[in-house]
PQR file of N, CA, C, O and H, with PARSE charges and radii, in Angstrom:
ATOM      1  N   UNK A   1       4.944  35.827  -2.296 -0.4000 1.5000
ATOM      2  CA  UNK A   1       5.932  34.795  -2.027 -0.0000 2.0000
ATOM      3  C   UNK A   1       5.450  33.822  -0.953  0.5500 1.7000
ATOM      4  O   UNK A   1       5.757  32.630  -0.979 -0.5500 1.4000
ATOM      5  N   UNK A   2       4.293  34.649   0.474 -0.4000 1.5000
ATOM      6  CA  UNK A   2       3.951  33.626   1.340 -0.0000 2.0000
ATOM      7  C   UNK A   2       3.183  32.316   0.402  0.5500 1.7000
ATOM      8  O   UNK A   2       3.339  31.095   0.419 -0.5500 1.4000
ATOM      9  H   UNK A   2       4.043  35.617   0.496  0.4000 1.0000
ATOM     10  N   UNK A   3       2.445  33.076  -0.263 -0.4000 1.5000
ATOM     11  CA  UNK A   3       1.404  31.477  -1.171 -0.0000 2.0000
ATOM     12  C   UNK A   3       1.951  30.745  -1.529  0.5500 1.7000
ATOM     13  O   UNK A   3       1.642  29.568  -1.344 -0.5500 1.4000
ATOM     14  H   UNK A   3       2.318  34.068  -0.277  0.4000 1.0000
ATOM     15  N   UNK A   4       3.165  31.173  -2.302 -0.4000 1.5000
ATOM     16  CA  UNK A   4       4.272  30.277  -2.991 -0.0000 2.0000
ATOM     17  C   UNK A   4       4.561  29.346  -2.087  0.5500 1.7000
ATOM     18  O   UNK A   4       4.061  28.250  -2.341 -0.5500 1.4000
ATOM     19  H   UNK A   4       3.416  32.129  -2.452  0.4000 1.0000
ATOM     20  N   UNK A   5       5.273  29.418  -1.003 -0.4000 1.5000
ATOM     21  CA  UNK A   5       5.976  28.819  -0.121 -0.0000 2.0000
ATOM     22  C   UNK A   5       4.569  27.881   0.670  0.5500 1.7000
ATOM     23  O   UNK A   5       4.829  26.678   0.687 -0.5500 1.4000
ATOM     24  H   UNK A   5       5.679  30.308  -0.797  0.4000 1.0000
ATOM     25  N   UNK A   6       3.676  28.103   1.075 -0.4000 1.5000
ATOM     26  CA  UNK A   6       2.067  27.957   1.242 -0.0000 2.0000
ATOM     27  C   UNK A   6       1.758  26.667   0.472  0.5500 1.7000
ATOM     28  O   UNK A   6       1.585  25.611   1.080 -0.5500 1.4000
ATOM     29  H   UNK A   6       3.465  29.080   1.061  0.4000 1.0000
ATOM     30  N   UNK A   7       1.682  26.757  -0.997 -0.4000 1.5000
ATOM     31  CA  UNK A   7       1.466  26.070  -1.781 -0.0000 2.0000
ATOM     32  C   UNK A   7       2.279  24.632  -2.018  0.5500 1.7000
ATOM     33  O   UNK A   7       1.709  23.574  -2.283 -0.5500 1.4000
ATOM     34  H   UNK A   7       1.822  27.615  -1.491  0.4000 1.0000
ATOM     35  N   UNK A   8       3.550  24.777  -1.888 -0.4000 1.5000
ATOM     36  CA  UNK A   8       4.981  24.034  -1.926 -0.0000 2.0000
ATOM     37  C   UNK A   8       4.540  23.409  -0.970  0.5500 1.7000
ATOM     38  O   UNK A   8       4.312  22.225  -1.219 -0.5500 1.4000
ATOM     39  H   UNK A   8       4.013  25.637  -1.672  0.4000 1.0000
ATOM     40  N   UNK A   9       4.326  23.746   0.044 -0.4000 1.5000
ATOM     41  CA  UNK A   9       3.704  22.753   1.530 -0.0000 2.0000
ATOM     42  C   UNK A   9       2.797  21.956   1.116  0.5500 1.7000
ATOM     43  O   UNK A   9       3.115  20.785   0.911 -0.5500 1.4000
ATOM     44  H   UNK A   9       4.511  24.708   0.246  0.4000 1.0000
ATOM     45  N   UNK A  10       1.683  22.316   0.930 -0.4000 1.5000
ATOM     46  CA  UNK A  10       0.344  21.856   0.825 -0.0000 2.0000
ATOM     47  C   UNK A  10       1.218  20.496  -0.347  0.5500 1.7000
ATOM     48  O   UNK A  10       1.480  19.357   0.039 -0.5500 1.4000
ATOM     49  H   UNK A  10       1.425  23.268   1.096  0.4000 1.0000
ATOM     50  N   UNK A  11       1.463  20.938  -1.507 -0.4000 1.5000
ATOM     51  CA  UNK A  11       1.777  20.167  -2.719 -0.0000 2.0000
ATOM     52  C   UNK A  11       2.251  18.609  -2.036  0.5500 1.7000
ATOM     53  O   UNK A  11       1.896  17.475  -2.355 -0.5500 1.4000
ATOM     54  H   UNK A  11       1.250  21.864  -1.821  0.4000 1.0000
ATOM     55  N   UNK A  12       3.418  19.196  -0.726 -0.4000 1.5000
ATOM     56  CA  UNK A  12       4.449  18.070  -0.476 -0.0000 2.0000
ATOM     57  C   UNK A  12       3.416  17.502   0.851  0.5500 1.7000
ATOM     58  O   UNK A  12       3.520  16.289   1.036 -0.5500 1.4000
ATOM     59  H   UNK A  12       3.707  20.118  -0.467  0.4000 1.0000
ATOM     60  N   UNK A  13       2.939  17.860   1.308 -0.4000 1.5000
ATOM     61  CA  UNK A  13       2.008  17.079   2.217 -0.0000 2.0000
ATOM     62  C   UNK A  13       0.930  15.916   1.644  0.5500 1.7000
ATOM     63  O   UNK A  13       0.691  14.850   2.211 -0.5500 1.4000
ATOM     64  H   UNK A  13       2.855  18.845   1.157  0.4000 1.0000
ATOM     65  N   UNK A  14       0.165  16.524   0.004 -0.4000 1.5000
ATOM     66  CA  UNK A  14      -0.376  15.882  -0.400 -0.0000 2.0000
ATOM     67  C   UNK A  14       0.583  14.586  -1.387  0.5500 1.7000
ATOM     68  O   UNK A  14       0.142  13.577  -1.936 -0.5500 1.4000
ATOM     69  H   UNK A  14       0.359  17.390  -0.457  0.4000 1.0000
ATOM     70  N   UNK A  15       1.430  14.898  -1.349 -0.4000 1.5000
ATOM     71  CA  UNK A  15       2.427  13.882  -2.162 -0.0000 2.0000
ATOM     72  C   UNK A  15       2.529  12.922  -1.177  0.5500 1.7000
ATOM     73  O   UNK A  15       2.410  11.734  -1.478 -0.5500 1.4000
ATOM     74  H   UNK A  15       1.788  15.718  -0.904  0.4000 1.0000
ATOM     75  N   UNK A  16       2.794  13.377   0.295 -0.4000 1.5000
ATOM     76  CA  UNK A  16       3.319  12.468   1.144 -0.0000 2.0000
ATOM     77  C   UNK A  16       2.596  11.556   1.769  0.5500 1.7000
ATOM     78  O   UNK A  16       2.947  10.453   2.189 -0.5500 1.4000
ATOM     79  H   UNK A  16       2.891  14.341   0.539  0.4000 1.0000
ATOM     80  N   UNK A  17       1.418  12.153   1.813 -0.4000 1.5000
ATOM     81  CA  UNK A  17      -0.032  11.670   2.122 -0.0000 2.0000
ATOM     82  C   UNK A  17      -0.210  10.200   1.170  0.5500 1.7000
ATOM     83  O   UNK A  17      -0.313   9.101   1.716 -0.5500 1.4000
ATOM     84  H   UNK A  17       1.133  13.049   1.471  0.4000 1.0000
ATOM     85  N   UNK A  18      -0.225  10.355  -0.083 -0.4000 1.5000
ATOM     86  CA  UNK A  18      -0.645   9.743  -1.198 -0.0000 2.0000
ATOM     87  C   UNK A  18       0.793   8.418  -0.974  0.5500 1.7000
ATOM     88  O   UNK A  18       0.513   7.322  -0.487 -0.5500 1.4000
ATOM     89  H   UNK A  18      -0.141  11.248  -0.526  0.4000 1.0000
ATOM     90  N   UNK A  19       1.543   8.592  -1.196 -0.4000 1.5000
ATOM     91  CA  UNK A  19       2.699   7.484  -0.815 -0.0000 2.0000
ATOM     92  C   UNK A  19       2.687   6.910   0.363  0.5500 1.7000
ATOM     93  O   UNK A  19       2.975   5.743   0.101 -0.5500 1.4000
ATOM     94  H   UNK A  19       1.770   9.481  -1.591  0.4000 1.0000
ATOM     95  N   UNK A  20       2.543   6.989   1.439 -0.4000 1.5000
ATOM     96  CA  UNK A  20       1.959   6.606   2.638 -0.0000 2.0000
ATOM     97  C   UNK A  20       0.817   5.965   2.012  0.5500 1.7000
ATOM     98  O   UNK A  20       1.125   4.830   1.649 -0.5500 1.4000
ATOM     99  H   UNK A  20       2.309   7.938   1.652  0.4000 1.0000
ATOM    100  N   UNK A  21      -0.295   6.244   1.771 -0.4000 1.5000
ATOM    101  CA  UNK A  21      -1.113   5.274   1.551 -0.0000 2.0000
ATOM    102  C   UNK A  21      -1.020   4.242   0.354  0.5500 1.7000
ATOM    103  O   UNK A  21      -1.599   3.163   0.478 -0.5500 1.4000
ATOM    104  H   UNK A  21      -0.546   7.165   2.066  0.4000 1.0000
ATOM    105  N   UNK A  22      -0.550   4.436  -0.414 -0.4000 1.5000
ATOM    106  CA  UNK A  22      -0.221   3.798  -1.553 -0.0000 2.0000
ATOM    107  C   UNK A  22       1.184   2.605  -0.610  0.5500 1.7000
ATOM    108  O   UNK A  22       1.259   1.461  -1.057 -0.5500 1.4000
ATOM    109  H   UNK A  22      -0.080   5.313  -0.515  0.4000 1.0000
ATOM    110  N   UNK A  23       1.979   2.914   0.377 -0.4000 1.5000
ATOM    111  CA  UNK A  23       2.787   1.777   0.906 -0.0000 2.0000
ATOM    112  C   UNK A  23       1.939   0.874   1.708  0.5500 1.7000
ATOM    113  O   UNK A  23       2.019  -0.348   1.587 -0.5500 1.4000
ATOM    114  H   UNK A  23       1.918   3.844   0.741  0.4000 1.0000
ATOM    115  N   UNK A  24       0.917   1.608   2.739 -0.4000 1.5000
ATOM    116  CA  UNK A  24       0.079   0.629   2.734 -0.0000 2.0000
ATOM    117  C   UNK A  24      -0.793  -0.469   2.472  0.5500 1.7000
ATOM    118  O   UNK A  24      -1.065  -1.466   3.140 -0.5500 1.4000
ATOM    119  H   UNK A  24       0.853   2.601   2.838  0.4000 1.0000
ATOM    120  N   UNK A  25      -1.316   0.081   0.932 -0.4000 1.5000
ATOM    121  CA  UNK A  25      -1.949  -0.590   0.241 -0.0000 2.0000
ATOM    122  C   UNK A  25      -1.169  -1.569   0.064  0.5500 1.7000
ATOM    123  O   UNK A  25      -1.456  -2.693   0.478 -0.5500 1.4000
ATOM    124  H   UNK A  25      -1.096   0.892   0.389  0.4000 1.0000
ATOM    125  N   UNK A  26      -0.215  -1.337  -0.489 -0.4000 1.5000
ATOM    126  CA  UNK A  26       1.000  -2.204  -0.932 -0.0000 2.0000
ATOM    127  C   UNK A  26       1.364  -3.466  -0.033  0.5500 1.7000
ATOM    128  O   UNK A  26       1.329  -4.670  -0.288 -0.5500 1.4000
ATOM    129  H   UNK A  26       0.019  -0.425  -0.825  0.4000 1.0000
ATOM    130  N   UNK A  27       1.710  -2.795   1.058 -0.4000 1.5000
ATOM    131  CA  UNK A  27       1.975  -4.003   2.512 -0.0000 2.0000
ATOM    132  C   UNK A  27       0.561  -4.966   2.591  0.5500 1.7000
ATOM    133  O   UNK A  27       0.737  -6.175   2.746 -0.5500 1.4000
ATOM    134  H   UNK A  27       1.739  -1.817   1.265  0.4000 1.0000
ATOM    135  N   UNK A  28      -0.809  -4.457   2.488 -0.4000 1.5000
ATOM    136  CA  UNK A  28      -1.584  -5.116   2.686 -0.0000 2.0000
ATOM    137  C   UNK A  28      -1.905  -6.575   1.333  0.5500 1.7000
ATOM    138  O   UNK A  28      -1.993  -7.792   1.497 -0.5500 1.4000
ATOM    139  H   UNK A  28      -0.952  -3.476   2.362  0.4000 1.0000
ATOM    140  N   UNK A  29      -2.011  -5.643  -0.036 -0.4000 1.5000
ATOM    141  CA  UNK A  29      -1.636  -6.942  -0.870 -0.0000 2.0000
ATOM    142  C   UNK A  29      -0.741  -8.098  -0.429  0.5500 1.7000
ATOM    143  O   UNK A  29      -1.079  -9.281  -0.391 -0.5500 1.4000
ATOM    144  H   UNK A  29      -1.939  -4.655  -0.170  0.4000 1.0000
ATOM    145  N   UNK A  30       0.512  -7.560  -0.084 -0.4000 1.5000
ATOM    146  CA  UNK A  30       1.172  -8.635  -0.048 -0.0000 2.0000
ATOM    147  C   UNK A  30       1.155  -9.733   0.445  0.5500 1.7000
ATOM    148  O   UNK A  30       1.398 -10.881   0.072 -0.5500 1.4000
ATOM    149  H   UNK A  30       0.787  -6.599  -0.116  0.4000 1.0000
ATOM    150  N   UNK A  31       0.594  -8.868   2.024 -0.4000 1.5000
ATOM    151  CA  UNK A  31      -0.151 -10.190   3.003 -0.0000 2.0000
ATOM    152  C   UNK A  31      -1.315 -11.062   2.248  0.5500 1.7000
ATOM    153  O   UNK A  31      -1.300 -12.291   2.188 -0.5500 1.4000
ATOM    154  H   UNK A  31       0.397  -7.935   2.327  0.4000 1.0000
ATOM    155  N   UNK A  32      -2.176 -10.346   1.767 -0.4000 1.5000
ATOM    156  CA  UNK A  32      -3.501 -10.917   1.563 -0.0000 2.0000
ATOM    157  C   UNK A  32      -2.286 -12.184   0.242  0.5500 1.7000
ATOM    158  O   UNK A  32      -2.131 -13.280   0.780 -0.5500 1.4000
ATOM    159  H   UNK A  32      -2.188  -9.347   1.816  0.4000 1.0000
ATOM    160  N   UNK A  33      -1.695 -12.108  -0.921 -0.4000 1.5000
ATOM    161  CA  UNK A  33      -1.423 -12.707  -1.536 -0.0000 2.0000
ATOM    162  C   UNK A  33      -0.148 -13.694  -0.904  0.5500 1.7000
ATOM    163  O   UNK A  33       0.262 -14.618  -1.608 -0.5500 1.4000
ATOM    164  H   UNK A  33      -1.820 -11.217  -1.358  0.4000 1.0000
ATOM    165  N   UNK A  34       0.468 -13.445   0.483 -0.4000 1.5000
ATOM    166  CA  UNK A  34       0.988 -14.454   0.917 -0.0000 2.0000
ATOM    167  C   UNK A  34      -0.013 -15.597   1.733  0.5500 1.7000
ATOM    168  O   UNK A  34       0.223 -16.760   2.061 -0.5500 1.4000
ATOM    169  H   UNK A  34       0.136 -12.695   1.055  0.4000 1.0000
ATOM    170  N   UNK A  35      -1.320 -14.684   1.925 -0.4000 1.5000
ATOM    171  CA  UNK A  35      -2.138 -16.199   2.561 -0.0000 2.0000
ATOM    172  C   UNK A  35      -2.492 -16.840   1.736  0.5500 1.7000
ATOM    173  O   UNK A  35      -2.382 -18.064   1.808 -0.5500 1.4000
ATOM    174  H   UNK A  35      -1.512 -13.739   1.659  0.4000 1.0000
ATOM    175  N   UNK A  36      -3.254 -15.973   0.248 -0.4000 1.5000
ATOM    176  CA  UNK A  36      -3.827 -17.305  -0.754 -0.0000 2.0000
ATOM    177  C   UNK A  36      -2.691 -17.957  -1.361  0.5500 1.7000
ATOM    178  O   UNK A  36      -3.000 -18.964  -1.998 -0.5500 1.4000
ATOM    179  H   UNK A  36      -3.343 -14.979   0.189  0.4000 1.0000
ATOM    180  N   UNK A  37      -1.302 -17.629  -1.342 -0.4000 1.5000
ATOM    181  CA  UNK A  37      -0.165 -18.968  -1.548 -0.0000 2.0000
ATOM    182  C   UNK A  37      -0.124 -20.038  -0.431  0.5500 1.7000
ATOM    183  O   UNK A  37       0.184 -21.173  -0.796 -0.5500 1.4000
ATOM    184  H   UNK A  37      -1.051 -16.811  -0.825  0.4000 1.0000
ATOM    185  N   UNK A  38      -0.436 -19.804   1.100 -0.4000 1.5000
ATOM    186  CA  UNK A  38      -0.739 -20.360   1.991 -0.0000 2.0000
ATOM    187  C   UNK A  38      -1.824 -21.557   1.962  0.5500 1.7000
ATOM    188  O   UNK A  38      -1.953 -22.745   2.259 -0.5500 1.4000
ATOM    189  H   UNK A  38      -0.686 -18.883   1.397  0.4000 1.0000
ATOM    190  N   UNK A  39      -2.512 -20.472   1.413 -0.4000 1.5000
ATOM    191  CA  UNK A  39      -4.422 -21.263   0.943 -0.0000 2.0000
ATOM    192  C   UNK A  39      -3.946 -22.357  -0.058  0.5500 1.7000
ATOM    193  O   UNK A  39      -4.283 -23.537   0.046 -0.5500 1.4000
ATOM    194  H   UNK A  39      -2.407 -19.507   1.172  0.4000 1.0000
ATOM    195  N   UNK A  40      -3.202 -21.909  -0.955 -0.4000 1.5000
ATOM    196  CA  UNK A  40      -3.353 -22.712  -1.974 -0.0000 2.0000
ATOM    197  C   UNK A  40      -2.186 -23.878  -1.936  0.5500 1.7000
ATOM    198  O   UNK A  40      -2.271 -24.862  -2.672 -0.5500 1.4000
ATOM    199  H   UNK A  40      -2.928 -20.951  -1.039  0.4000 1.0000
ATOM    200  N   UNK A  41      -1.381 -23.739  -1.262 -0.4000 1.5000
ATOM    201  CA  UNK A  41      -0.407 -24.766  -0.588 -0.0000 2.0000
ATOM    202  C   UNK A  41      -0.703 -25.834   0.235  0.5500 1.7000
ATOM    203  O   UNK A  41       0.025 -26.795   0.485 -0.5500 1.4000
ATOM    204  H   UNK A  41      -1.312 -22.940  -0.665  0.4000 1.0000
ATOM    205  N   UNK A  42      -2.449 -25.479   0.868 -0.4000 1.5000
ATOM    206  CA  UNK A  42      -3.046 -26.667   1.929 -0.0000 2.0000
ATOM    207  C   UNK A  42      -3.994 -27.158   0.875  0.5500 1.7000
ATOM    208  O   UNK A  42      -4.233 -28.356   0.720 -0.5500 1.4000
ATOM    209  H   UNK A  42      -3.040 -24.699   0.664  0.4000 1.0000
ATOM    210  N   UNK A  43      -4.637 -26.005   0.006 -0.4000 1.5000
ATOM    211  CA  UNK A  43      -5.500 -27.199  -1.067 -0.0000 2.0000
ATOM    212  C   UNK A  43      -4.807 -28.341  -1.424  0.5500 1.7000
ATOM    213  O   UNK A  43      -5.134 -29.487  -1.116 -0.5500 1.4000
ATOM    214  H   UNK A  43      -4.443 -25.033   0.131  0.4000 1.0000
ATOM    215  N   UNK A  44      -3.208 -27.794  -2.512 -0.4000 1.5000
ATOM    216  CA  UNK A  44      -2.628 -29.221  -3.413 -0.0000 2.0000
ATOM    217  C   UNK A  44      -2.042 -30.117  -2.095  0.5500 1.7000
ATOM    218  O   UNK A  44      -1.832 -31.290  -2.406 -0.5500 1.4000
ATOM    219  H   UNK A  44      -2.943 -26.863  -2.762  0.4000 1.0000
ATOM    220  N   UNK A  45      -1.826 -29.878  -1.084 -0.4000 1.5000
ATOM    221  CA  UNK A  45      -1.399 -30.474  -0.100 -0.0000 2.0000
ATOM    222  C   UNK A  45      -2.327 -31.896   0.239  0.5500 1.7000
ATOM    223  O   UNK A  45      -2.028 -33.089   0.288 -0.5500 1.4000
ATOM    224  H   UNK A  45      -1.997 -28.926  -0.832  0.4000 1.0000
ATOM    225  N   UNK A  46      -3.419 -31.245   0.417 -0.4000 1.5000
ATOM    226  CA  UNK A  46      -4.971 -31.963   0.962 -0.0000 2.0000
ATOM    227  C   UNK A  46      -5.871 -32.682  -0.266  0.5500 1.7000
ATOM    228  O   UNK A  46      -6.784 -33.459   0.014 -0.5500 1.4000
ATOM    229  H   UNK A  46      -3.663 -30.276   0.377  0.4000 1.0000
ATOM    230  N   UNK A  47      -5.460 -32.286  -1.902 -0.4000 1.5000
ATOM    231  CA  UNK A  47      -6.106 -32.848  -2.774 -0.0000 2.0000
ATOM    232  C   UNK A  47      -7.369 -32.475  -2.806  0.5500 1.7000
ATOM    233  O   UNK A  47      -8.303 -33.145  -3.246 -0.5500 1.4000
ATOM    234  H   UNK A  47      -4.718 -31.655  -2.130  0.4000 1.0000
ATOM    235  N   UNK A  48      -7.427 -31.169  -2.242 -0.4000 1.5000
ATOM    236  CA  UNK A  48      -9.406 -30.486  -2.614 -0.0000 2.0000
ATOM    237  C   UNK A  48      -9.651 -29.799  -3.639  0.5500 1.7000
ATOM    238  O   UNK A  48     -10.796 -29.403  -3.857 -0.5500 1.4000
ATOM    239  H   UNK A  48      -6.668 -30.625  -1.885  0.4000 1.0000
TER
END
């Protein structure tokens, strides 16, 4: 029963692990794709 309970841990640590980084990832796209709307708002702006 300890492994069981052992295992259930490990399982939910690696779940939690994986979503945590996966929100990161996430937060970081967003930035990176709110600057190239940025970027691309001073190109048609500037006519380059």
């Amino acid at each position: 029963m300890t492994y069981l309970v052992a295992a259930y841990a490990v399982m939910w640590l690696i779940t939690f692990i994986f979503v945590l980084s996966m929100a990161m990832r996430q937060r970081r796209l967003a930035a990176e794709l709110e600057a190239l709307k940025e970027r691309l708002q001073e190109t048609k702006r500037y006519g380059e």
